[in-house]
C-alpha positions as CSV (number, residue, x, y, z in Angstrom):
1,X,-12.1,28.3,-49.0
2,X,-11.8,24.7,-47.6
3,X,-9.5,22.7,-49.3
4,X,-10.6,19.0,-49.2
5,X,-7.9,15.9,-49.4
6,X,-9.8,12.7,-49.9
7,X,-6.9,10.8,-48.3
8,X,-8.8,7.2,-47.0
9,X,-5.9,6.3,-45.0
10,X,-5.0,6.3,-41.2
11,X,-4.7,10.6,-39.9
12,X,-2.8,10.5,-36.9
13,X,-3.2,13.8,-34.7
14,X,0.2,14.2,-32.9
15,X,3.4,13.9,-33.5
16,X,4.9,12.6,-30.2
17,X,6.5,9.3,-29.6
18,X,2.9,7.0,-29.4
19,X,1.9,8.8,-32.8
20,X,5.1,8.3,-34.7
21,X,5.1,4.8,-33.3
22,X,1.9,4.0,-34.5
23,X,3.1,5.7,-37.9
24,X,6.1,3.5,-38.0
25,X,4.6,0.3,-36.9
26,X,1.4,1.2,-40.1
27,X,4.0,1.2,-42.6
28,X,3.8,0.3,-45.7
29,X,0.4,1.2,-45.0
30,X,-0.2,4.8,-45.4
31,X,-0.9,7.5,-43.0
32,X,-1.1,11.4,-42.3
33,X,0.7,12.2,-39.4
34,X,-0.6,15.8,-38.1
35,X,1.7,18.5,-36.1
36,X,0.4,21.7,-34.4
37,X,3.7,22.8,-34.8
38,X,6.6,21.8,-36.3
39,X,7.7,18.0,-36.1
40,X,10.1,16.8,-33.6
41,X,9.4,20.1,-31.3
42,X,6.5,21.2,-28.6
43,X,5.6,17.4,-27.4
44,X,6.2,16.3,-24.2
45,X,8.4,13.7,-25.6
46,X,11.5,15.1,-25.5
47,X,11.5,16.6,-22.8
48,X,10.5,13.0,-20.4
49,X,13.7,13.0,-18.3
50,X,13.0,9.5,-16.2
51,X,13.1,6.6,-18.9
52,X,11.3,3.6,-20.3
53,X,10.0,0.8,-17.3
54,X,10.9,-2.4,-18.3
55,X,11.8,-5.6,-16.4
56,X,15.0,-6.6,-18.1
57,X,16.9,-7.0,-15.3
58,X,18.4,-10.4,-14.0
59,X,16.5,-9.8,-10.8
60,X,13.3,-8.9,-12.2
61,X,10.0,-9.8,-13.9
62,X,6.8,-8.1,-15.5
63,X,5.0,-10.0,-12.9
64,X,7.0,-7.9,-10.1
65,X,6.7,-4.4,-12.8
66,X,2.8,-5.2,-12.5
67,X,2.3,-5.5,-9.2
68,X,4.4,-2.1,-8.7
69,X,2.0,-0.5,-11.1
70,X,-1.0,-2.0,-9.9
71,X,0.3,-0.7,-6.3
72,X,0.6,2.9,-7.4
73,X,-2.5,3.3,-9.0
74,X,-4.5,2.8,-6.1
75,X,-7.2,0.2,-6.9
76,X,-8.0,2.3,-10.7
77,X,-5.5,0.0,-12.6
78,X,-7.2,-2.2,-15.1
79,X,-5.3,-5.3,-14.2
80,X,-5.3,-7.2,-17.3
81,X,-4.3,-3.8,-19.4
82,X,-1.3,-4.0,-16.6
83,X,-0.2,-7.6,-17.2
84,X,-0.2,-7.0,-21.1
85,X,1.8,-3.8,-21.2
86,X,4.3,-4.7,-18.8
87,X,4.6,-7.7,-20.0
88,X,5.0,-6.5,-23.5
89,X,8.2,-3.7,-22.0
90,X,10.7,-6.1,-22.8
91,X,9.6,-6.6,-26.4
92,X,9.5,-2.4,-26.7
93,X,12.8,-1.6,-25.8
94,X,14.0,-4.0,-28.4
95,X,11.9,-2.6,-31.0
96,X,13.2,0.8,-29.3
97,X,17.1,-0.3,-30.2
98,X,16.2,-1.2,-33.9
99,X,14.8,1.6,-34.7
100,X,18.4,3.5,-33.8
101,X,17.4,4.5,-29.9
102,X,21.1,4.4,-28.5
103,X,20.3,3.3,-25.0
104,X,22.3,3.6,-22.1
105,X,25.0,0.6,-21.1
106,X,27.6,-0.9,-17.9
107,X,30.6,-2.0,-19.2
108,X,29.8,-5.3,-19.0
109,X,27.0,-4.2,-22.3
110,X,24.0,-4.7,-20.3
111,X,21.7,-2.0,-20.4
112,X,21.9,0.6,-17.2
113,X,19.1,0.7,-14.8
114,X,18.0,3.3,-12.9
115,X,15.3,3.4,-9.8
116,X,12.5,5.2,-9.2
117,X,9.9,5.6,-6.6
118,X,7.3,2.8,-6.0
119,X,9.9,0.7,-8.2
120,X,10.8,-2.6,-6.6
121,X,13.7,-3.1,-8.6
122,X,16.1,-0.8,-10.9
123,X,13.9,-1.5,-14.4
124,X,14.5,2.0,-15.9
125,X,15.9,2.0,-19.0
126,X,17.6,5.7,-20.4
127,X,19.4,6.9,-23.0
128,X,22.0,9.8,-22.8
129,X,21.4,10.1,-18.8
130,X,18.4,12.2,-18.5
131,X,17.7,12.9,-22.0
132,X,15.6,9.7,-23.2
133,X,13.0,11.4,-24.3
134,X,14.5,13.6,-26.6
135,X,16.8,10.3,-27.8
136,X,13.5,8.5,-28.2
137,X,12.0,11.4,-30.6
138,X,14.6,11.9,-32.5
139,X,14.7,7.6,-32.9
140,X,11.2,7.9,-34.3
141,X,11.2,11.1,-36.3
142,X,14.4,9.8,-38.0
143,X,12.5,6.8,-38.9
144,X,9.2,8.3,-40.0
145,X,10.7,10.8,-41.9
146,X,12.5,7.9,-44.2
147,X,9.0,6.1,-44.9
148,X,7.4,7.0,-47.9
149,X,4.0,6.0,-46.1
150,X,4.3,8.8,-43.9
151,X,3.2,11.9,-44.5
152,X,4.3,14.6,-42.1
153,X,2.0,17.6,-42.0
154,X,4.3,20.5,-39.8
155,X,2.3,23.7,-38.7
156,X,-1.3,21.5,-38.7
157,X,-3.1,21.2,-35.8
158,X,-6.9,19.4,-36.2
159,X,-9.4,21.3,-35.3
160,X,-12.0,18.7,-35.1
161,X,-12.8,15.1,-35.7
162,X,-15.5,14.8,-37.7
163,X,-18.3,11.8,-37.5
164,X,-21.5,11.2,-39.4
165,X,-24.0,7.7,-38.9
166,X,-21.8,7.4,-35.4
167,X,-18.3,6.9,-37.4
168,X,-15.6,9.0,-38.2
169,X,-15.3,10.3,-41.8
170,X,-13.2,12.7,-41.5
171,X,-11.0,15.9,-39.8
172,X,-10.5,19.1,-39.9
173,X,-6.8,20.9,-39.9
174,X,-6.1,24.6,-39.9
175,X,-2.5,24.2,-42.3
176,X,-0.7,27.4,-42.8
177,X,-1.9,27.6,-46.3
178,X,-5.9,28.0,-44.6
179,X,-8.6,25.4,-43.7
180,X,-8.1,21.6,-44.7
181,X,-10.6,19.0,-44.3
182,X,-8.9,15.3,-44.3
183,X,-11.4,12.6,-45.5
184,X,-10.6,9.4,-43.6
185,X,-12.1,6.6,-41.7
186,X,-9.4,6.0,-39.0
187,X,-8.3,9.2,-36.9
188,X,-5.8,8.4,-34.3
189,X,-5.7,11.0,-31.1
190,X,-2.1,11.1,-30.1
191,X,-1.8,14.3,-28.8
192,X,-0.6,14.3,-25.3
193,X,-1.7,15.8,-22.3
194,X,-3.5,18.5,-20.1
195,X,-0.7,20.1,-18.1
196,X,-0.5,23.6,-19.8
197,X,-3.8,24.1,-17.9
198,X,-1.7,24.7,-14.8
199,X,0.2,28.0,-14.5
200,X,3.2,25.7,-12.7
201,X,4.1,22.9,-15.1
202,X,6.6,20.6,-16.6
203,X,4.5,20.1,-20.0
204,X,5.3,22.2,-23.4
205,X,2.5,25.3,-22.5
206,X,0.7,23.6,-25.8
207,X,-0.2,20.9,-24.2
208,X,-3.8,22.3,-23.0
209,X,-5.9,18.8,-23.5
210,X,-7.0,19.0,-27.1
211,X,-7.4,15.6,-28.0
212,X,-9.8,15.3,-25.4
213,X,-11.6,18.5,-26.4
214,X,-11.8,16.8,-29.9
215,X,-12.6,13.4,-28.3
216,X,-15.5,15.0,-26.5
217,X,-17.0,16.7,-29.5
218,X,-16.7,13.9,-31.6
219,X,-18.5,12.0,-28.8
220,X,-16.5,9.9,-27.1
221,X,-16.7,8.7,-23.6
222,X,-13.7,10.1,-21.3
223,X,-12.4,8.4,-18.0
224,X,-10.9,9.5,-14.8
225,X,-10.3,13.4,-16.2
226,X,-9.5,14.3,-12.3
227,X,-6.7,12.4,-12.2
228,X,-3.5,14.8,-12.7
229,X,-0.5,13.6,-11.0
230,X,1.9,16.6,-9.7
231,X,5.7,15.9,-10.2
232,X,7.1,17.4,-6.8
233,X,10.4,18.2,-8.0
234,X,10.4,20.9,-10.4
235,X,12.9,23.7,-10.6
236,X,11.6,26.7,-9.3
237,X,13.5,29.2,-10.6
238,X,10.7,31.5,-12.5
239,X,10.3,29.6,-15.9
240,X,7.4,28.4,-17.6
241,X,7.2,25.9,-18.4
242,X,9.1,24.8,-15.3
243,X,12.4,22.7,-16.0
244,X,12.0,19.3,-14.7
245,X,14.6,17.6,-12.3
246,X,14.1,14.0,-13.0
247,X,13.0,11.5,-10.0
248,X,16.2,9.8,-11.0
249,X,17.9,11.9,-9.0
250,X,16.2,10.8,-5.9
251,X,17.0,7.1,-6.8
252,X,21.0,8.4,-7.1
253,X,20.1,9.5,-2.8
254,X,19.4,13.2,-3.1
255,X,16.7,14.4,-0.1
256,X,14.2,16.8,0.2
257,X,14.9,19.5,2.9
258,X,13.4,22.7,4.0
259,X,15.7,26.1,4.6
260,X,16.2,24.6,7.9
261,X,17.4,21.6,6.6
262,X,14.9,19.5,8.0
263,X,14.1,16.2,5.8
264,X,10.7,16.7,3.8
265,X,9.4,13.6,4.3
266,X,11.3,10.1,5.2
267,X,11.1,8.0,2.2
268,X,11.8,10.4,-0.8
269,X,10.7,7.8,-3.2
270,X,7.5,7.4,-2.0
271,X,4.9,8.0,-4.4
272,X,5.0,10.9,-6.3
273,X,1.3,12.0,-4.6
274,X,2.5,11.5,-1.3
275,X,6.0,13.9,-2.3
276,X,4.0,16.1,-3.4
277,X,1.4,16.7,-0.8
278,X,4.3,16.3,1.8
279,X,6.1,19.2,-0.2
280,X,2.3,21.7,-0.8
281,X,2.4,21.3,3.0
282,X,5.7,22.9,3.7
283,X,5.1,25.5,1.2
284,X,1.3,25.9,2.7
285,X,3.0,26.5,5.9
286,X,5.4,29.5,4.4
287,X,8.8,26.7,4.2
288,X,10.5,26.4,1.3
289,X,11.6,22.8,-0.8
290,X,14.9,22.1,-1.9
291,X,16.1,19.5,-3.2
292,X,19.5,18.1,-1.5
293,X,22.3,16.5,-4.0
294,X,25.2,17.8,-2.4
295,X,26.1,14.4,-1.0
296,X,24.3,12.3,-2.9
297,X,24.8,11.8,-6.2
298,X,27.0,14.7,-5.4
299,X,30.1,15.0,-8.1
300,X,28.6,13.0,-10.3
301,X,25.4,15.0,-10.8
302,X,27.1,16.1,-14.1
303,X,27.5,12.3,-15.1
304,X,24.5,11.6,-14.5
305,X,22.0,13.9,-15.5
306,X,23.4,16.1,-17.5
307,X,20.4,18.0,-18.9
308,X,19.6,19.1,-16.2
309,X,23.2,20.0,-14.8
310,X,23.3,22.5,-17.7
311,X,19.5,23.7,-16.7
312,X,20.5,24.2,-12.9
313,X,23.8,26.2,-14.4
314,X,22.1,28.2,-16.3
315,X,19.7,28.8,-13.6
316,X,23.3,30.5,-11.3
317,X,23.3,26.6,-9.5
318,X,25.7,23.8,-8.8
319,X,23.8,20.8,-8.0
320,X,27.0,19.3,-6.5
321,X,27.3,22.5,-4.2
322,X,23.8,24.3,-4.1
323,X,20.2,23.3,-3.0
324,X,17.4,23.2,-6.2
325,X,14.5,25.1,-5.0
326,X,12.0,23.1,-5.7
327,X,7.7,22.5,-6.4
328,X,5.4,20.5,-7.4
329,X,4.2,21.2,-11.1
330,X,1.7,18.9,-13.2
331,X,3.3,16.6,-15.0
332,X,1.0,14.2,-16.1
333,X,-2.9,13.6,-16.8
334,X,-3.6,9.4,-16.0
335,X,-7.1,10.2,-17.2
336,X,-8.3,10.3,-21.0
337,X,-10.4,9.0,-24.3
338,X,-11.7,5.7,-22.5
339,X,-10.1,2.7,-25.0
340,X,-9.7,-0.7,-25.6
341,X,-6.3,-2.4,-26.2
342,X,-6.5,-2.0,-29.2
343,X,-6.8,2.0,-29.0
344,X,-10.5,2.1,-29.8
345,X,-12.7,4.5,-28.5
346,X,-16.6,4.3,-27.8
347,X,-16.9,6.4,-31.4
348,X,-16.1,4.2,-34.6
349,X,-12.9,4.8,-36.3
350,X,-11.3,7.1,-33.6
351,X,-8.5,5.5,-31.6
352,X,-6.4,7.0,-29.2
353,X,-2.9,6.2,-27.9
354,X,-0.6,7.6,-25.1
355,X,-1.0,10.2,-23.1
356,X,-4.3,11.5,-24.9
357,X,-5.7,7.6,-23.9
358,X,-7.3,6.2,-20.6
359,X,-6.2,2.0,-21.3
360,X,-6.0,1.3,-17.4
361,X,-2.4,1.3,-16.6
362,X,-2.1,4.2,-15.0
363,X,-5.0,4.4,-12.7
364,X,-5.5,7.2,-10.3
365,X,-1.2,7.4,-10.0
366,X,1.0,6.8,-12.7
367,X,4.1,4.5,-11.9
368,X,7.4,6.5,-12.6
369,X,8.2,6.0,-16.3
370,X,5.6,3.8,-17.4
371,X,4.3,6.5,-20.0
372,X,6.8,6.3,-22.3
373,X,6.3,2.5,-22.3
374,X,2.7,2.7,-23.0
375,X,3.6,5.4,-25.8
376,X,5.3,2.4,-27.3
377,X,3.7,-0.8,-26.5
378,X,0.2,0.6,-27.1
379,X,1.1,3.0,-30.1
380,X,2.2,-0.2,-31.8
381,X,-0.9,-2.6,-30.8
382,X,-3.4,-0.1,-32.6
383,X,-0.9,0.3,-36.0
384,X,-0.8,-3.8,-35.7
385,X,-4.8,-3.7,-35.2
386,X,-5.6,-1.5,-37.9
387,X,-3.6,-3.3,-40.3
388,X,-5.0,-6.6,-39.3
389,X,-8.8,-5.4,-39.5
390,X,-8.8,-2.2,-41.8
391,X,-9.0,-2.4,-45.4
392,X,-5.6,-0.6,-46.2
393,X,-3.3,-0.8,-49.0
394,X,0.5,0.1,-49.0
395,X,1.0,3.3,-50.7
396,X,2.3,3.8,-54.2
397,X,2.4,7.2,-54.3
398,X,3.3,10.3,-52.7
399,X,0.5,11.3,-49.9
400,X,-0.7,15.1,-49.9
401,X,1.5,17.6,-48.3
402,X,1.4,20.5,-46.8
403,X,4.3,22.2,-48.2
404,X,2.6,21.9,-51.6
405,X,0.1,24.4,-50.0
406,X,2.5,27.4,-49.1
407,X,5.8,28.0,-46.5
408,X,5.0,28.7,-42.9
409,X,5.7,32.0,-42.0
410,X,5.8,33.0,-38.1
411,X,3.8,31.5,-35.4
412,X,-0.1,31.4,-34.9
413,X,-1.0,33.7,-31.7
414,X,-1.7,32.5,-28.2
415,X,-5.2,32.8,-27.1
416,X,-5.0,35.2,-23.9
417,X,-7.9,33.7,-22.4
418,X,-5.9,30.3,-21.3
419,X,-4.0,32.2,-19.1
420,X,-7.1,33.1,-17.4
421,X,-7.8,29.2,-17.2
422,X,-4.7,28.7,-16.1
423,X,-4.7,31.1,-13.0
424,X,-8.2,29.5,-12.3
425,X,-7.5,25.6,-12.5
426,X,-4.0,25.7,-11.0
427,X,-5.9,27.9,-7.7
428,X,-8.7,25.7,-7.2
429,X,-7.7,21.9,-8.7
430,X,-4.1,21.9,-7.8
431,X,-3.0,19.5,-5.3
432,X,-5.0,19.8,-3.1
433,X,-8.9,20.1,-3.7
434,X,-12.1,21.0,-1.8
435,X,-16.0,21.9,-2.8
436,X,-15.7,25.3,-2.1
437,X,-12.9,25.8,-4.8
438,X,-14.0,23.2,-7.0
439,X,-17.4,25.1,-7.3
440,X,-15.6,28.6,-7.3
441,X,-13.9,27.2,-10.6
442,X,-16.5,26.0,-12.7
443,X,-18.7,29.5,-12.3
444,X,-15.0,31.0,-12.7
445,X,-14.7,29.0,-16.2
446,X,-18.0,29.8,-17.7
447,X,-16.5,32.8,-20.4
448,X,-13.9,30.7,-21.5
449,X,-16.1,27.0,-22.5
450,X,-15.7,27.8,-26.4
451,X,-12.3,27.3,-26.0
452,X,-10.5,24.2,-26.1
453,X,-8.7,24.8,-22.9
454,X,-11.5,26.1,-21.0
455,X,-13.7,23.1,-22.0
456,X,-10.5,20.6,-21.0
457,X,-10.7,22.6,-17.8
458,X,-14.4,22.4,-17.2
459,X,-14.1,18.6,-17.9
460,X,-11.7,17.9,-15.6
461,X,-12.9,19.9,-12.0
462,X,-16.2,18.5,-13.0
463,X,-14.7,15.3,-12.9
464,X,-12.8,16.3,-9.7
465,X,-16.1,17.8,-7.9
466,X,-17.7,14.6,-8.6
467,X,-15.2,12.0,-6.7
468,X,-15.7,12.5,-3.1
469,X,-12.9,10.7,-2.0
470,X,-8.9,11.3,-1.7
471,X,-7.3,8.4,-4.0
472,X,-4.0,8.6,-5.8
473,X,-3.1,11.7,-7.0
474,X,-6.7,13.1,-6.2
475,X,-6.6,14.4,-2.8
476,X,-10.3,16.5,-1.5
477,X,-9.3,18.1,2.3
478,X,-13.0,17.9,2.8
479,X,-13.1,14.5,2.0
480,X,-9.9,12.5,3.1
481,X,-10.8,9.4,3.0
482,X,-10.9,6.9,0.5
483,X,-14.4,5.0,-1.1
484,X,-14.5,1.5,-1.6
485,X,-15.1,-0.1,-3.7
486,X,-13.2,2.1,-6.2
487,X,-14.9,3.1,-9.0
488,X,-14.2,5.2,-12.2
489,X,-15.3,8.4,-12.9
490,X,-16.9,8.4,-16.7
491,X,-17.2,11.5,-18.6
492,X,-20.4,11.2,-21.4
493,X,-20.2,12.9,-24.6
494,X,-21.0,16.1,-25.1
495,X,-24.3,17.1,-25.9
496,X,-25.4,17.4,-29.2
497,X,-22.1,15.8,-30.0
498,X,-21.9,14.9,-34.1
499,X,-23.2,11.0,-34.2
């Protein structure tokens, strides 16, 4: 039996930084704020290593943080979605330290910048050393969980968005207690990205695109679901998902070497698509990657990153002593539900912010650390527009919750089939990308298209067969050069999708 809540406010699906933002930001409007598993764990959140990009420096400007961005993204940006966010970074990490985020500081009490590669300056912000993210979540869960606006469902993932007359009315959520269909006009997709779809990864394994699965269904227009950018320094040392080594690191002066302790490539902040690709070559060619930190940041590794000091230790190595083997794992998906500023989508009452979202500042290659900043900036720009335009009222009184339904007990069971996807994407849509494979993939997928992840998967090396051109993270080996003028790749709803 269906139990139905006829809650009329804002359901957010996701509870990572941009959906508890947006939560935060609605207040004292009300909102449900859904998690597929329990709150504050399984996002990609906490475990974002790098920091929040924002010119606060003395020798910098949003003007000098767009043109970086706008330079990485390799024609794709949407340059006035650029200018706005980064000019709004400032402004976020404010909000950031009022909430209780206990950035990092000099003595002097300025905040402590950090480079990364394609950064101009040192803009990124951090808090405990390589453990922002997981400062940042627990900023925002603390203060969700102390507004009585906010209703956090634990255990509930949607299972789909549902829309009648073109508009959304509604959701539906599988709570541990059974099936639970959410009456509202307003969903909000903040649920992350696609990287679980890859058998090497940095993203929580639950991270297999559902948003966009929902998005599609619902019948939303998608943009540039090719575009996965490939971190090309995660730890290789046999976990999944793989333990990420922070491109911090590489700002502190650590190299990448081979066995034979031949230099990688020359710049090791390039790009993150030219890393990788330089680094797929060497392992192509039967090499292996390490990355060097002996020297550089050398003793101070410990200081500095600490996270992952304790990850390498674990792992039987001493980044001040040993070489990190090394790989390039997906990291993060630039394309998404195609959205305005605001967070709307082409379907009526369905926003979308963060990762989940397509808003033009990543284009076809992210700038290090400008997620988290987007998480932010544009999870409170669709809280501000809904309360501006929507016909909400502060809540006076307590908003459904699950645990009136029933206690969670154990875990719900992994489908075995997305490992199959995952073997399948990660052989033919990896870094490198050709017809052959591309085709190979899609007939390869066919068993698996009723399931979220192999519809995600479908999406995306349809996408990725389509653009006949290498741009950004994007590289074809049959087709190496790049098209001008650049154009984005537009995924339609799919048909027979609930109007």
């Amino acid at each position: 039996m269906t139990h139905v809540v006829d809650a009329g406010c804002p359901v957010i699906i996701g509870a990572g930084l941009a959906g508890l933002v947006a939560a935060i930001e609605l207040s004292p409007m009300p909102c449900i704020v859904l998690s597929a598993g329990a709150v504050s764990t399984g996002t990609s959140t906490g475990w974002a290593q790098g920091g929040v990009a924002a010119a606060v420096g003395p020798d910098d400007d949003p003007t000098l943080h767009a043109q970086d961005t706008l330079a990485a993204g390799a024609g794709l940006c949407e340059p006035e979605a650029v200018q706005a966010i980064t000019a709004a970074a400032p402004d976020a990490i404010r909000w950031l330290a009022e909430q209780g985020a206990r950035f990092d500081h000099e003595a002097d009490g300025s905040l402590r910048l950090g480079l990364e590669g394609a950064h101009s300056r040192r803009r990124i912000v951090h808090a405990r050393g390589d453990g922002t993210g997981a400062e940042l979540l627990r900023t925002v869960v603390d203060s969700a969980r102390e507004l009585s606006s906010v209703s956090l469902w634990d255990h509930s993932p949607a299972t789909d968005v549902i829309v009648s007359g073109g508009r959304v009315v509604g959701v539906r959520v599988s709570t541990p207690d059974g099936p639970v269909e959410v009456l509202s006009p307003t969903v909000i997709l903040a649920t992350g990205g696609i990287g679980g779809l890859f058998s090497h990864t940095t993203n929580p394994l639950g991270s297999r695109g559902q948003g966009l699965a929902l998005a599609h269904r619902a019948g939303a227009t998608l943009r540039d679901v090719e575009f996965v950018q490939f971190h090309p320094t995660a730890l290789d040392v046999h976990l999944d998902p793989m333990p990420l080594v922070s491109e911090a690191v590489r700002g502190e002066g650590a190299i990448l070497v081979n066995e034979g302790g031949e230099w990688v490539l020359a710049n090791p902040l390039s790009a993150r698509d030219v890393v990788s690709r330089a680094e797929w070559a060497q392992l192509q060619a039967g090499h292996r990657v390490f990355l060097d930190a002996r020297e550089h940041p050398g003793e101070r590794f410990a200081e500095l990153f600490p996270s992952i000091h304790a990850t390498a230790l674990a792992a039987g190595l001493d980044p001040a002593r040993d070489l990190l083997p090394v790989r390039p794992a997906a990291h993060y998906h630039m394309g998404g539900v195609l959205v305005e500023l605001s967070g709307a989508s082409s379907v009526s009452g369905l926003y979308a912010v963060g990762e989940v979202a397509s808003t033009g500042l990543h284009g076809a290659n992210r700038l290090a650390s400008n997620s988290l900043l987007e998480a932010v900036v544009c999870g409170r720009w669709t809280a501000q527009h809904l309360r501006r335009t929507a016909n909400l009222t502060p809540t006076k009184a307590p908003l459904p919750d699950w645990r009136t339904w029933g206690d969670v007990t154990g875990s719900r069971p992994a489908d075995p089939r997305v490992a199959a996807v995952r073997q399948i994407v990660s052989r033919h849509a990896g870094v490198l990308r050709n017809e052959d494979g591309l085709a190979t993939a899609l007939t390869a997928l066919q068993p698996y298209l009723d399931t979220d992840a192999g519809l995600v998967a479908e999406l995306l090396v349809s996408a990725a067969r389509g653009r006949t051109e290498s741009r950004g993270a994007h590289t074809r080996t049959d087709h190496p050069g790049t098209v001008e003028p650049a154009e984005h790749t537009h995924t339609a709803a799919l048909e027979g999708a609930a109007r």
